[in-house]
PQR file with spaces between the fields and no chain letter, atoms N, CA, C, O and H, PARSE charges and radii, in Angstrom:
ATOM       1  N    UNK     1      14.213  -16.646   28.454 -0.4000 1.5000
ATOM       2  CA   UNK     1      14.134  -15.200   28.507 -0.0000 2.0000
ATOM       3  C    UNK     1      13.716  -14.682   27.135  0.5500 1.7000
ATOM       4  O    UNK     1      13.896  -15.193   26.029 -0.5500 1.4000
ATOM       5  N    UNK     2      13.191  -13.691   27.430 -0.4000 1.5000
ATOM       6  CA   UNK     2      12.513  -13.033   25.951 -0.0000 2.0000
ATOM       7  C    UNK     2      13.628  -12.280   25.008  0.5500 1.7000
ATOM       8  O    UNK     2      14.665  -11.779   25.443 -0.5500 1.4000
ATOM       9  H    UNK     2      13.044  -13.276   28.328  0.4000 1.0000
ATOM      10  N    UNK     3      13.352  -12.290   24.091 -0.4000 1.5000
ATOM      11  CA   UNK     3      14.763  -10.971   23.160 -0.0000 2.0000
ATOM      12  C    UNK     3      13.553  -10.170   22.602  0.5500 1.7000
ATOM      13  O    UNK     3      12.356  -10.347   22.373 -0.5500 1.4000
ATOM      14  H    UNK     3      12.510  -12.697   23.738  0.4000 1.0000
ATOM      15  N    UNK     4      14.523   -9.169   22.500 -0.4000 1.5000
ATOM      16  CA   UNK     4      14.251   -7.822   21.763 -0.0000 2.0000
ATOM      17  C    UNK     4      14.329   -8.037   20.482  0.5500 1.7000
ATOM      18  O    UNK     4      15.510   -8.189   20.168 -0.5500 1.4000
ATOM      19  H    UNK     4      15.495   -9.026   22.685  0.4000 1.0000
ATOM      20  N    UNK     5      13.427   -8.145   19.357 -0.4000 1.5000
ATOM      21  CA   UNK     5      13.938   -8.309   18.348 -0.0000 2.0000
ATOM      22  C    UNK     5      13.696   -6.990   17.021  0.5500 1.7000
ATOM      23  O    UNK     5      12.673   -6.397   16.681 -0.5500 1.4000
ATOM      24  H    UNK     5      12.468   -8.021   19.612  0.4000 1.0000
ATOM      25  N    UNK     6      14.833   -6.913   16.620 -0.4000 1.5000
ATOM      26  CA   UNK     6      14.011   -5.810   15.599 -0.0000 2.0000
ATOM      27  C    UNK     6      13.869   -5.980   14.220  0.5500 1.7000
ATOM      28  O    UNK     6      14.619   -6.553   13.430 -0.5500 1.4000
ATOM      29  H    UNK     6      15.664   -7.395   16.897  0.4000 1.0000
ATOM      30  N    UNK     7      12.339   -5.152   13.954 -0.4000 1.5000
ATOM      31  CA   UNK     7      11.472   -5.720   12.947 -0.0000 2.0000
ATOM      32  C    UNK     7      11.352   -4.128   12.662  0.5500 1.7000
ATOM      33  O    UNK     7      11.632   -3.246   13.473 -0.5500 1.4000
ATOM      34  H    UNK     7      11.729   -4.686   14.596  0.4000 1.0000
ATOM      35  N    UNK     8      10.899   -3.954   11.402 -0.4000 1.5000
ATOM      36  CA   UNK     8      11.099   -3.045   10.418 -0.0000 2.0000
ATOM      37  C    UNK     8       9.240   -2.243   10.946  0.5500 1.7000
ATOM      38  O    UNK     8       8.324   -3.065   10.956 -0.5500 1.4000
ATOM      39  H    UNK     8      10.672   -4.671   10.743  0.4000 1.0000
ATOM      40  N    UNK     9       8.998   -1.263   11.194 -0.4000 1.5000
ATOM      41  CA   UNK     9       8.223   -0.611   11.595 -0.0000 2.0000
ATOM      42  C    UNK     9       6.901   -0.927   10.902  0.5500 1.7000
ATOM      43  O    UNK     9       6.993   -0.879    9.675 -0.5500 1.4000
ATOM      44  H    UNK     9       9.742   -0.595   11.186  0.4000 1.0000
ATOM      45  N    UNK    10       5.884   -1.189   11.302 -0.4000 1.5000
ATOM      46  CA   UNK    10       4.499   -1.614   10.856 -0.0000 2.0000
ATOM      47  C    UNK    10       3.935   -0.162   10.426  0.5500 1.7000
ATOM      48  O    UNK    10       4.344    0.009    9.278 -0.5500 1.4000
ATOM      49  H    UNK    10       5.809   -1.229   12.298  0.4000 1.0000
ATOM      50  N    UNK    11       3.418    0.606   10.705 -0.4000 1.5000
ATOM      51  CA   UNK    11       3.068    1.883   10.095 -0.0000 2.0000
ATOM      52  C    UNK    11       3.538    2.998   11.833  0.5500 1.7000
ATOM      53  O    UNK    11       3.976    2.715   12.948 -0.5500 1.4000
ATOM      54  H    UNK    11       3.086    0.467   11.638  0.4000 1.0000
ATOM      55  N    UNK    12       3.166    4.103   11.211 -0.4000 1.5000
ATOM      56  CA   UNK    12       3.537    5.256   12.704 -0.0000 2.0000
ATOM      57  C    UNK    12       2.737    5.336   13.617  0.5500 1.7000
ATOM      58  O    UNK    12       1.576    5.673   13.381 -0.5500 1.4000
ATOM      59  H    UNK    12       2.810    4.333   10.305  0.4000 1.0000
ATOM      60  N    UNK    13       3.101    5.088   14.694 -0.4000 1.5000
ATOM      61  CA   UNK    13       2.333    5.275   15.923 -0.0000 2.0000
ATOM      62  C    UNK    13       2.261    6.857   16.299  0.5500 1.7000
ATOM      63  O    UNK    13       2.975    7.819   16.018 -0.5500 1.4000
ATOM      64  H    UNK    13       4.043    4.814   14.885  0.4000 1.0000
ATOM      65  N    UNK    14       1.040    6.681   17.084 -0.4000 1.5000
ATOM      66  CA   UNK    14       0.497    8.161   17.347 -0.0000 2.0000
ATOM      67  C    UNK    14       1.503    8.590   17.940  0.5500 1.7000
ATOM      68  O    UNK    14       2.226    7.895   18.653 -0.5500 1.4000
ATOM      69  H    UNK    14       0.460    5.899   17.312  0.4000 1.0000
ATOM      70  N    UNK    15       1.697   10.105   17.645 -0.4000 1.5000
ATOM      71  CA   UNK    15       3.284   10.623   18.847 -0.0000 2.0000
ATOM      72  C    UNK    15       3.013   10.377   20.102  0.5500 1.7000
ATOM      73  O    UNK    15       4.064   10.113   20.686 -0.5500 1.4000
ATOM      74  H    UNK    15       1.110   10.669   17.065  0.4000 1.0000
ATOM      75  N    UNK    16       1.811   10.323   21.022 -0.4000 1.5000
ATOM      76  CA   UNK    16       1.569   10.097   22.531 -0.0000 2.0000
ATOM      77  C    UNK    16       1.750    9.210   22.771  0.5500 1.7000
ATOM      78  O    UNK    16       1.728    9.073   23.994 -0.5500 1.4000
ATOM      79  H    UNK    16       0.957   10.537   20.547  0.4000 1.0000
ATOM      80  N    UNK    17       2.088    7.807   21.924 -0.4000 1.5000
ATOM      81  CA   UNK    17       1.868    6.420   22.005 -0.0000 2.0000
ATOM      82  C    UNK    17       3.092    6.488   23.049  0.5500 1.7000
ATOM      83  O    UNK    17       2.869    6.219   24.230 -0.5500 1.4000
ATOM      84  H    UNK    17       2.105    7.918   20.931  0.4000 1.0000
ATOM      85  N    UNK    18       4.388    6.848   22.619 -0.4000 1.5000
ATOM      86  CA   UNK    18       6.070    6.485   23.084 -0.0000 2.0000
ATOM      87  C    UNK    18       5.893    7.337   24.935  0.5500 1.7000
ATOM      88  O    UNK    18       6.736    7.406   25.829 -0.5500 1.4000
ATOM      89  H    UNK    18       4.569    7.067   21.661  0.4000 1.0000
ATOM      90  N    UNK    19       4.885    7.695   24.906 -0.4000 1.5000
ATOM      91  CA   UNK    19       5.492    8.551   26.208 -0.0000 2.0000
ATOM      92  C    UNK    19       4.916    7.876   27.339  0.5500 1.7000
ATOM      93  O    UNK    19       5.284    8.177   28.475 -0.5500 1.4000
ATOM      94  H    UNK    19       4.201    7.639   24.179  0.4000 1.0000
ATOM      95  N    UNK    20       3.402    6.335   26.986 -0.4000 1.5000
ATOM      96  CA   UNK    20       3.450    5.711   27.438 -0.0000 2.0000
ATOM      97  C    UNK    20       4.354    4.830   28.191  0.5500 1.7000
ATOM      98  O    UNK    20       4.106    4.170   29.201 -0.5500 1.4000
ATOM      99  H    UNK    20       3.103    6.091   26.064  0.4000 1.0000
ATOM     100  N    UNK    21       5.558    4.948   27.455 -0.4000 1.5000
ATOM     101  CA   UNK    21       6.766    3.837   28.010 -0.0000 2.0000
ATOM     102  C    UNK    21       7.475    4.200   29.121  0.5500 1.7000
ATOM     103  O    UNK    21       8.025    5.298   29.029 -0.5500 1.4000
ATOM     104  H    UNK    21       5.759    5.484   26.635  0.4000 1.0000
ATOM     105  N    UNK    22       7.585    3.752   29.887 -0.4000 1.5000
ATOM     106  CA   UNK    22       7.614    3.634   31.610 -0.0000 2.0000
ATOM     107  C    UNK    22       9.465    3.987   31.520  0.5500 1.7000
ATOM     108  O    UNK    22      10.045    2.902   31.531 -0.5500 1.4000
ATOM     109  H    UNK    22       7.138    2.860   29.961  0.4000 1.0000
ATOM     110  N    UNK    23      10.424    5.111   31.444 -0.4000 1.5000
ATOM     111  CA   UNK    23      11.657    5.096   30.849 -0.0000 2.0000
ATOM     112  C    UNK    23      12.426    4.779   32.082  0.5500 1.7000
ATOM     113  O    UNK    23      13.635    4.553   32.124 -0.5500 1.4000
ATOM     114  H    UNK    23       9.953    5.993   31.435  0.4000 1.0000
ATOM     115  N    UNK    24      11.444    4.789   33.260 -0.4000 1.5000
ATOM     116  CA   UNK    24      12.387    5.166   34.765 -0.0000 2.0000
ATOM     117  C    UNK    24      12.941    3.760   35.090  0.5500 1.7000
ATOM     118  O    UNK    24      13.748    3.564   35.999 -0.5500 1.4000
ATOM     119  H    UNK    24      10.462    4.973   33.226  0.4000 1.0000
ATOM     120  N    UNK    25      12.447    2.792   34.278 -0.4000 1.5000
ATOM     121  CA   UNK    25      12.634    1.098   34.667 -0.0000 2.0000
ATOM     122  C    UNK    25      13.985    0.995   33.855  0.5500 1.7000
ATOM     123  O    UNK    25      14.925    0.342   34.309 -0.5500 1.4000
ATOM     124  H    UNK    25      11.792    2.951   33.540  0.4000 1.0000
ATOM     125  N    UNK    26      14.055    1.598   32.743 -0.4000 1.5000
ATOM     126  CA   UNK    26      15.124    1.556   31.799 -0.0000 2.0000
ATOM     127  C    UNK    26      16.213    2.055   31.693  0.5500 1.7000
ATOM     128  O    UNK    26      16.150    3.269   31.500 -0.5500 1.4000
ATOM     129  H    UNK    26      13.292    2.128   32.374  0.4000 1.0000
ATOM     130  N    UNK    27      17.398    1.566   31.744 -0.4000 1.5000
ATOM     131  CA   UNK    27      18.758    1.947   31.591 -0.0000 2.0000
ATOM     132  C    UNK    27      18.960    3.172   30.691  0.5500 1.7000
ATOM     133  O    UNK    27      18.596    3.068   29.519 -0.5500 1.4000
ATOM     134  H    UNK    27      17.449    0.580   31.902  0.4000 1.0000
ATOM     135  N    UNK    28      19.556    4.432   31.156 -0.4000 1.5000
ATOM     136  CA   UNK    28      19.748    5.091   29.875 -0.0000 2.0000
ATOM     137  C    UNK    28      20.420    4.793   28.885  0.5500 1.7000
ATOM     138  O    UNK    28      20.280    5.379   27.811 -0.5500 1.4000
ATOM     139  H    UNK    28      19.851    4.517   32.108  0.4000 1.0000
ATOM     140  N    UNK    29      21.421    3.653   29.112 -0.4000 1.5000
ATOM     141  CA   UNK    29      21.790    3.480   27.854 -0.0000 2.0000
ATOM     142  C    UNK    29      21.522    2.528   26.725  0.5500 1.7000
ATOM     143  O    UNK    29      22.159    2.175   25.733 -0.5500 1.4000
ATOM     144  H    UNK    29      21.535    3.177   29.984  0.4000 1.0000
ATOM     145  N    UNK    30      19.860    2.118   27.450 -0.4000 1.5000
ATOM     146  CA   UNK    30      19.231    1.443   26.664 -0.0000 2.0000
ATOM     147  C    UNK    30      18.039    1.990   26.123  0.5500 1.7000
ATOM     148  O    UNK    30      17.447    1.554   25.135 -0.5500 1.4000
ATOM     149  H    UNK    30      19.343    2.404   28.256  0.4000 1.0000
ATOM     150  N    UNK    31      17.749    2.858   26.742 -0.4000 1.5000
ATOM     151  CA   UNK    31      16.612    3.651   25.828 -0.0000 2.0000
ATOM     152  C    UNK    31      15.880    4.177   24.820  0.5500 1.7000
ATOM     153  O    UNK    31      14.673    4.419   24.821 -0.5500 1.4000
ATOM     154  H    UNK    31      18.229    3.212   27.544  0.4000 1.0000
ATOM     155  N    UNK    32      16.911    4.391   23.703 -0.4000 1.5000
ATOM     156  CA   UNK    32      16.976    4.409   22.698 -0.0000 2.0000
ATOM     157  C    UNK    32      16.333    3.064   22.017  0.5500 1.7000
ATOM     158  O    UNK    32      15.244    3.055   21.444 -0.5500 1.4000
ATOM     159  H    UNK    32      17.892    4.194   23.702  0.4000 1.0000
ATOM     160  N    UNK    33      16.904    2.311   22.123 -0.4000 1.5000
ATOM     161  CA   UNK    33      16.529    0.807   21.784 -0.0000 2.0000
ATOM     162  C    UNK    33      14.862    0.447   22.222  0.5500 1.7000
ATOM     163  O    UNK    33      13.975   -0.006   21.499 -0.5500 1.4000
ATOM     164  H    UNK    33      17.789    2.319   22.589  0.4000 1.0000
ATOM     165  N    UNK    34      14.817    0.777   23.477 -0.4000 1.5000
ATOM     166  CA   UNK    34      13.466    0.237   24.128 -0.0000 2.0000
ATOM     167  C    UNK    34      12.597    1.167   22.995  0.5500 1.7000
ATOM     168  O    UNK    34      11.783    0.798   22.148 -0.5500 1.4000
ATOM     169  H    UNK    34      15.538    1.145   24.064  0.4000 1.0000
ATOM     170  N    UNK    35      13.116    2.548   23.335 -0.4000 1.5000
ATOM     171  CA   UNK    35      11.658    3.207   22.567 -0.0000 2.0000
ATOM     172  C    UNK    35      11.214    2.870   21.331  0.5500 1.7000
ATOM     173  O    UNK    35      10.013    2.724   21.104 -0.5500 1.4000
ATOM     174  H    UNK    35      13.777    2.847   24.023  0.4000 1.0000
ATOM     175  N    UNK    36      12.396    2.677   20.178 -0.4000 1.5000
ATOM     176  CA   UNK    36      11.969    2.058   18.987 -0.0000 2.0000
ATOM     177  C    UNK    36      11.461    0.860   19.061  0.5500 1.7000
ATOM     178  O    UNK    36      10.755    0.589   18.089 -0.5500 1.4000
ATOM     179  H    UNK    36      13.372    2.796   20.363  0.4000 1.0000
ATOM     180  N    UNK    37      11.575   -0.157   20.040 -0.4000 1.5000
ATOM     181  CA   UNK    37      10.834   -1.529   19.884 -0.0000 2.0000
ATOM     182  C    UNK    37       9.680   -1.032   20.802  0.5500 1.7000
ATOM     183  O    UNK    37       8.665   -1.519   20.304 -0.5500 1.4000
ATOM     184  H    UNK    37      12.148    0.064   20.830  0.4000 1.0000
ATOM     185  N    UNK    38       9.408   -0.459   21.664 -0.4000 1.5000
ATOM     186  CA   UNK    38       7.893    0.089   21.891 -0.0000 2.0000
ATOM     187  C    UNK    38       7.299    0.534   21.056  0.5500 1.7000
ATOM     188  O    UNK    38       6.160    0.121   20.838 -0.5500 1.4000
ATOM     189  H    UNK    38      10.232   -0.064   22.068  0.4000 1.0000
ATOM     190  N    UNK    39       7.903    1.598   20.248 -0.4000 1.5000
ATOM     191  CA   UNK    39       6.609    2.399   18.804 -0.0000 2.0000
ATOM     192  C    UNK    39       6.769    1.212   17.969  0.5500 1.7000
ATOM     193  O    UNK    39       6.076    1.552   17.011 -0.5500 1.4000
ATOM     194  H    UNK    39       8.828    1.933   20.425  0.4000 1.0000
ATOM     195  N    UNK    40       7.274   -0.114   17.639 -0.4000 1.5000
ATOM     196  CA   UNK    40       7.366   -1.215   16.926 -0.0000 2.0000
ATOM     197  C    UNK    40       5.631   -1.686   17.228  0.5500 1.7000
ATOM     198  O    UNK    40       4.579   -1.743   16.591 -0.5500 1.4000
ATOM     199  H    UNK    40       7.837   -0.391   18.417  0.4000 1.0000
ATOM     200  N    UNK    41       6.186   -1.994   18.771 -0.4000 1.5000
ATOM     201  CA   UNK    41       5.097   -3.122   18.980 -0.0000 2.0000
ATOM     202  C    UNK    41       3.690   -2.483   19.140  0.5500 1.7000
ATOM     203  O    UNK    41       2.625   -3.031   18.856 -0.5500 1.4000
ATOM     204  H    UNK    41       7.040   -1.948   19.289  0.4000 1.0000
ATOM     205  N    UNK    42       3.945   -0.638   19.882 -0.4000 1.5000
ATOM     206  CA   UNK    42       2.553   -0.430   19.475 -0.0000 2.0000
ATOM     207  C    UNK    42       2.029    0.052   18.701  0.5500 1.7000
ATOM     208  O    UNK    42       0.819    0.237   18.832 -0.5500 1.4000
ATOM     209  H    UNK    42       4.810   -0.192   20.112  0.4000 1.0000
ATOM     210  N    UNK    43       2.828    0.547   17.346 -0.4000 1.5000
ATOM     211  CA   UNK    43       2.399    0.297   15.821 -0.0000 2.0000
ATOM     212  C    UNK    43       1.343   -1.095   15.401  0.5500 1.7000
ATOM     213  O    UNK    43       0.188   -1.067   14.975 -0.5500 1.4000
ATOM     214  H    UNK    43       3.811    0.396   17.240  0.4000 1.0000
ATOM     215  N    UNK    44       2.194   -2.231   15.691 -0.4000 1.5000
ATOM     216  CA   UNK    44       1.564   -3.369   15.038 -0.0000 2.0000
ATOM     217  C    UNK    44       0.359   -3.663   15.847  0.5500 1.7000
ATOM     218  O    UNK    44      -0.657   -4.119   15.325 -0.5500 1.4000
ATOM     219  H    UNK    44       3.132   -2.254   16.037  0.4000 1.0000
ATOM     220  N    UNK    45       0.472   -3.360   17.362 -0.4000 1.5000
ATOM     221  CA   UNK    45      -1.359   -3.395   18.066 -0.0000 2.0000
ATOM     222  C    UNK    45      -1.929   -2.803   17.534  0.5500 1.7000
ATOM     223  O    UNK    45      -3.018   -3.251   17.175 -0.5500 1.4000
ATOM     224  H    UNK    45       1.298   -2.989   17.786  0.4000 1.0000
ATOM     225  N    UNK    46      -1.440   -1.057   17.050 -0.4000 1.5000
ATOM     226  CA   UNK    46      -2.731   -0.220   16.466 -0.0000 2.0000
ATOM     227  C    UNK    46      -2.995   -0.870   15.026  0.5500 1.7000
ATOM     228  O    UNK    46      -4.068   -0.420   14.621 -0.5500 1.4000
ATOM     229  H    UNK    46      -0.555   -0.692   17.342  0.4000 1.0000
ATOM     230  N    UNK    47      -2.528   -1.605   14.250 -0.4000 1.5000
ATOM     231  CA   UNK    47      -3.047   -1.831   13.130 -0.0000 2.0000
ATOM     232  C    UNK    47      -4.339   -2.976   13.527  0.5500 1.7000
ATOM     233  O    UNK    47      -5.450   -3.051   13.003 -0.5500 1.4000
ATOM     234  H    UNK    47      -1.657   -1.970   14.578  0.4000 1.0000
ATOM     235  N    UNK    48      -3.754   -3.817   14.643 -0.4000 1.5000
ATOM     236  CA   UNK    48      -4.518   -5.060   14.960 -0.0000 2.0000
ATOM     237  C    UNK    48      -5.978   -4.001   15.533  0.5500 1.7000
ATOM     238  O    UNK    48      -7.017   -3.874   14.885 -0.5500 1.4000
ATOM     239  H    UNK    48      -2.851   -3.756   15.069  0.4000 1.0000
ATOM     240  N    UNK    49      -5.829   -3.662   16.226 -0.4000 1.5000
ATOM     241  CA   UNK    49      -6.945   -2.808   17.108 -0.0000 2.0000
ATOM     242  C    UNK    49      -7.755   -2.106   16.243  0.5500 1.7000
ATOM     243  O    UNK    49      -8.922   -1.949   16.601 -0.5500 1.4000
ATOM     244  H    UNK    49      -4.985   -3.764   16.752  0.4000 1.0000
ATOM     245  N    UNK    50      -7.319   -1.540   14.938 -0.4000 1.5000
ATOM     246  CA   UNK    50      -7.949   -0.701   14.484 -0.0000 2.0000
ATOM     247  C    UNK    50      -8.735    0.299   15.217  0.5500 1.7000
ATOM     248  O    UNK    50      -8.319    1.064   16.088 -0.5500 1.4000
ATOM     249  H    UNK    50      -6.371   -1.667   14.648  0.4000 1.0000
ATOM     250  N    UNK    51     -10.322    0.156   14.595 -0.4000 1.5000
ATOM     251  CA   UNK    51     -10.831    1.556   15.177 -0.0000 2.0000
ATOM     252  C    UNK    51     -10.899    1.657   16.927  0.5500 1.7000
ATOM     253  O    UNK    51     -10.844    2.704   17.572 -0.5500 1.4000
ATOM     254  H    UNK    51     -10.659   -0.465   13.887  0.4000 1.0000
ATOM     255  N    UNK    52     -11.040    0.193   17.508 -0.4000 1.5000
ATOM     256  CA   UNK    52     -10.641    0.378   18.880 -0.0000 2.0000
ATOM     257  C    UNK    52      -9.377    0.587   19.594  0.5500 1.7000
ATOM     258  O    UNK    52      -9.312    0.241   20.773 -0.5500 1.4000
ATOM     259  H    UNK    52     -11.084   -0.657   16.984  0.4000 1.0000
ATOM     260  N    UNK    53      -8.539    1.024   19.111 -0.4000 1.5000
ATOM     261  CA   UNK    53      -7.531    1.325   19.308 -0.0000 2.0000
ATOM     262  C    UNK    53      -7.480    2.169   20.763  0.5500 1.7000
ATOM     263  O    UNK    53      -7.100    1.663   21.819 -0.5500 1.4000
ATOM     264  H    UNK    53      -8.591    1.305   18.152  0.4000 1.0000
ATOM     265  N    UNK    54      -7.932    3.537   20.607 -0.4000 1.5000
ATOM     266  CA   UNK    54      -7.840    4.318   21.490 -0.0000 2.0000
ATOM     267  C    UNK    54      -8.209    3.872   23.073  0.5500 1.7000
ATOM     268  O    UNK    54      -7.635    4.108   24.136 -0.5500 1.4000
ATOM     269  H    UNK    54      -8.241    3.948   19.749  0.4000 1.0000
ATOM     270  N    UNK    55      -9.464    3.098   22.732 -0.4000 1.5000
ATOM     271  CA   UNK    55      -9.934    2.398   24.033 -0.0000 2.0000
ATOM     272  C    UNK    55      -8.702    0.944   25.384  0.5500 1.7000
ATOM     273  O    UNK    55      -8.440    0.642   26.548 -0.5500 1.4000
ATOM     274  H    UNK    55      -9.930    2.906   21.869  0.4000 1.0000
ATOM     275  N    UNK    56      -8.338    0.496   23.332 -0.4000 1.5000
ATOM     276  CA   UNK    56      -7.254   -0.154   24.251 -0.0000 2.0000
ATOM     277  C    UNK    56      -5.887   -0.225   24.361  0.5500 1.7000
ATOM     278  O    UNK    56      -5.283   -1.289   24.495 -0.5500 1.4000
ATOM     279  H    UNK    56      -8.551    0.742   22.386  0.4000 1.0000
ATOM     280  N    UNK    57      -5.172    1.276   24.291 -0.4000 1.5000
ATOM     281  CA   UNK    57      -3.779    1.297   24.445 -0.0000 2.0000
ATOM     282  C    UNK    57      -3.348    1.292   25.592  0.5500 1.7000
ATOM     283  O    UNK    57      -2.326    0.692   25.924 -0.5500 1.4000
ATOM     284  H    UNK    57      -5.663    2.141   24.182  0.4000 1.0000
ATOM     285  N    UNK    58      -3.920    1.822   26.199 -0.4000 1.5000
ATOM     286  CA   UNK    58      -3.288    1.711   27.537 -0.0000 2.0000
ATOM     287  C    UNK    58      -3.355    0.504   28.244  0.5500 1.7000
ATOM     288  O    UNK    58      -2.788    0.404   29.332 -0.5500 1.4000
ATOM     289  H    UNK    58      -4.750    2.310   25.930  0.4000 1.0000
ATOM     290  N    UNK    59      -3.981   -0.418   27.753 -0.4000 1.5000
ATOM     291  CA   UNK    59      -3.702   -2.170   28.517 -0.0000 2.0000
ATOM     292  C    UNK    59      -2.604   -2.380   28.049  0.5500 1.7000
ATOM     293  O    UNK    59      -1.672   -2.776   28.750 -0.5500 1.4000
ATOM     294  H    UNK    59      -4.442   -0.336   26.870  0.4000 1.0000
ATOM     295  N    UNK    60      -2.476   -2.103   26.471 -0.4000 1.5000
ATOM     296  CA   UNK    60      -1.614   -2.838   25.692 -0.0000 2.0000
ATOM     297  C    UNK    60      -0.128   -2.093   26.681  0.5500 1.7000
ATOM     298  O    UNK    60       0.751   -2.806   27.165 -0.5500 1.4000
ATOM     299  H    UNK    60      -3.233   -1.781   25.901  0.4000 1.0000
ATOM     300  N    UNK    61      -0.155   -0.526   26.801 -0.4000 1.5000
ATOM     301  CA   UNK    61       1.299   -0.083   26.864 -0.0000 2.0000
ATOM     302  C    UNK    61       1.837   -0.753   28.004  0.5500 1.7000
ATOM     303  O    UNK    61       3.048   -0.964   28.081 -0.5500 1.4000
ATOM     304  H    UNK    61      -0.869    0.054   26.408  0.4000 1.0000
ATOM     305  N    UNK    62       0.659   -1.272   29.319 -0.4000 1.5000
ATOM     306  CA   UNK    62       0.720   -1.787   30.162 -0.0000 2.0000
ATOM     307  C    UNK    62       1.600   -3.004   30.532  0.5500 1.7000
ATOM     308  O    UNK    62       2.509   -3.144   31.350 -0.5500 1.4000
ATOM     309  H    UNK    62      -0.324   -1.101   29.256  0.4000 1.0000
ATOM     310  N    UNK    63       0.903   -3.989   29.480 -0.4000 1.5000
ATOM     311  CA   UNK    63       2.029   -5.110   29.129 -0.0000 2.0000
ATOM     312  C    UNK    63       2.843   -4.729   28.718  0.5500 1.7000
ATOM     313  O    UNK    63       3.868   -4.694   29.398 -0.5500 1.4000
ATOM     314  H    UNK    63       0.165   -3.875   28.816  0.4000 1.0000
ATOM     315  N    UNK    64       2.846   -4.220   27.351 -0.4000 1.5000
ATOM     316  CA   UNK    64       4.738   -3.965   26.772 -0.0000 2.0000
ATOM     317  C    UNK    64       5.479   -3.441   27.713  0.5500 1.7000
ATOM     318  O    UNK    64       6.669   -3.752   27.745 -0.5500 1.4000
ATOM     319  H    UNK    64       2.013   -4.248   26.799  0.4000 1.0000
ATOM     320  N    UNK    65       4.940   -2.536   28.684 -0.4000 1.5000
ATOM     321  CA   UNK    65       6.265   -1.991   30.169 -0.0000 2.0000
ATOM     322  C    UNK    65       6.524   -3.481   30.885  0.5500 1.7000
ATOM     323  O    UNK    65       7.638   -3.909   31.188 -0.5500 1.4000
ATOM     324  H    UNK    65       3.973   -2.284   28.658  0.4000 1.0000
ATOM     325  N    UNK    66       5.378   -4.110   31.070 -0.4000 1.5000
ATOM     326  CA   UNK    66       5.818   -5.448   31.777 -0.0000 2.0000
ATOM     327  C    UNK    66       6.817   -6.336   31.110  0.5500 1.7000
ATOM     328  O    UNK    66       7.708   -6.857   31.781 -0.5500 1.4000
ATOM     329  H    UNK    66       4.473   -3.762   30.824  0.4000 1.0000
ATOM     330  N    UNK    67       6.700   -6.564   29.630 -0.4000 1.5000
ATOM     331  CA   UNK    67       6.984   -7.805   29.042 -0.0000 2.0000
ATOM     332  C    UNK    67       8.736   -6.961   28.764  0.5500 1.7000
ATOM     333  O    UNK    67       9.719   -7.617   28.420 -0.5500 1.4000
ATOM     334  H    UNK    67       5.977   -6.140   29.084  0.4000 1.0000
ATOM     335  N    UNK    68       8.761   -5.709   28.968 -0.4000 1.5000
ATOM     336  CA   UNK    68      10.073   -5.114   28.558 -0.0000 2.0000
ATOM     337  C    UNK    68      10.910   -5.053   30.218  0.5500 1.7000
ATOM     338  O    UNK    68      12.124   -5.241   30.298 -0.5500 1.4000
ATOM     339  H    UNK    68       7.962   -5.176   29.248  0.4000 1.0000
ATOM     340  N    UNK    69      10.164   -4.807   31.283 -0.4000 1.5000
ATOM     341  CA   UNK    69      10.689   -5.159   32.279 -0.0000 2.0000
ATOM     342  C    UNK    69      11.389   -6.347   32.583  0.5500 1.7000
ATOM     343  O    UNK    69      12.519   -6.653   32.964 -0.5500 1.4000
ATOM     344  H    UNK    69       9.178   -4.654   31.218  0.4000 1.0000
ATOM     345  N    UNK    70      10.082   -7.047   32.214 -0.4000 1.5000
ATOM     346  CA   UNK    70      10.536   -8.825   32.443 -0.0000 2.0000
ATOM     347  C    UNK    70      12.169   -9.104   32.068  0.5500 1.7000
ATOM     348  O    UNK    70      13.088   -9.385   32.837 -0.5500 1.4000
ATOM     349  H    UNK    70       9.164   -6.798   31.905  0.4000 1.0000
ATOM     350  N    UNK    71      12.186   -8.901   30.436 -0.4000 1.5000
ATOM     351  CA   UNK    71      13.342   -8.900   29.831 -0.0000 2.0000
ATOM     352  C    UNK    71      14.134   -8.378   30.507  0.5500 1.7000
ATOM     353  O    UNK    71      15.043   -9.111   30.896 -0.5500 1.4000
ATOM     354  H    UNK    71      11.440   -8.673   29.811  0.4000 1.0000
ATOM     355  N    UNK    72      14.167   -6.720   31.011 -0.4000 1.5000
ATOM     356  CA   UNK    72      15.627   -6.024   31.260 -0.0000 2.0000
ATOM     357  C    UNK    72      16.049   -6.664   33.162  0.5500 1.7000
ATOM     358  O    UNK    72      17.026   -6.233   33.775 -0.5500 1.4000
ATOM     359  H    UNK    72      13.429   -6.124   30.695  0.4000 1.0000
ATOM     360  N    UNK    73      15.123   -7.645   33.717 -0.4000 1.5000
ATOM     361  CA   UNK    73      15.222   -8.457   34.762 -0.0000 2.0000
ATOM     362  C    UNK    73      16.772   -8.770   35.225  0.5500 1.7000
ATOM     363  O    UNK    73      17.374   -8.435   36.245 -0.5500 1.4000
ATOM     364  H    UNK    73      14.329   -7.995   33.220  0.4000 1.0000
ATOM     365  N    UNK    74      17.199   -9.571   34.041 -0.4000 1.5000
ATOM     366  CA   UNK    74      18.158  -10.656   34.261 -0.0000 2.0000
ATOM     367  C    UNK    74      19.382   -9.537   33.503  0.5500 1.7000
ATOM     368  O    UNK    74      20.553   -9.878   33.672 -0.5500 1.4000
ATOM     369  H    UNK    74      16.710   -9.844   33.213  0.4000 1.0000
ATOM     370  N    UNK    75      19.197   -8.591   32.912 -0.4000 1.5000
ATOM     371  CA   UNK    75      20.777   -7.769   32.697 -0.0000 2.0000
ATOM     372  C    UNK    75      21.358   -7.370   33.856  0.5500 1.7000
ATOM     373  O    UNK    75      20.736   -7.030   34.862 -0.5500 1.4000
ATOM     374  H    UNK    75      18.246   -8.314   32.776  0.4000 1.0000
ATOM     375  N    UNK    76      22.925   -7.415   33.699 -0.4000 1.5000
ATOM     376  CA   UNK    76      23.060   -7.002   34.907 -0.0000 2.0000
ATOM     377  C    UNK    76      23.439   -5.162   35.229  0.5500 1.7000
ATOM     378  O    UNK    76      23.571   -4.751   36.382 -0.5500 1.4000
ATOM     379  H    UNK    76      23.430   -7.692   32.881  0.4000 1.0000
């Protein structure tokens, strides 16, 4: 199973980036948590992506809802 791990913020993600994140899959009382490791991970894509960025966030937010689903699978 995957972990959540937290890593110290790569630079700021665009404010529209977080609203990508799918919250209805997510526990409220985990939310908090998810959203900061979402603007984590799609901080560090937008640095990778650079100027294509815009073209490809929405694949990326795509997976991170999956790969964060995957994870919150097996909680009970």
């Amino acid at each position: 199973m995957h972990e959540i791990v937290q890593h110290e913020a790569v630079s700021p993600t665009a404010p529209d980036d977080t609203c990508l994140l799918n919250e209805d899959a997510i526990p409220v009382e985990l939310r908090p948590k998810a959203r900061a490791w979402f603007a984590r991970q799609m901080a560090m894509c937008e640095a990778k992506h650079g100027p294509h960025w815009r073209e490809n966030r929405e694949w990326v937010a795509d997976y991170l809802n999956a790969e964060l689903a995957h994870h919150l699978e097996g909680r009970p």
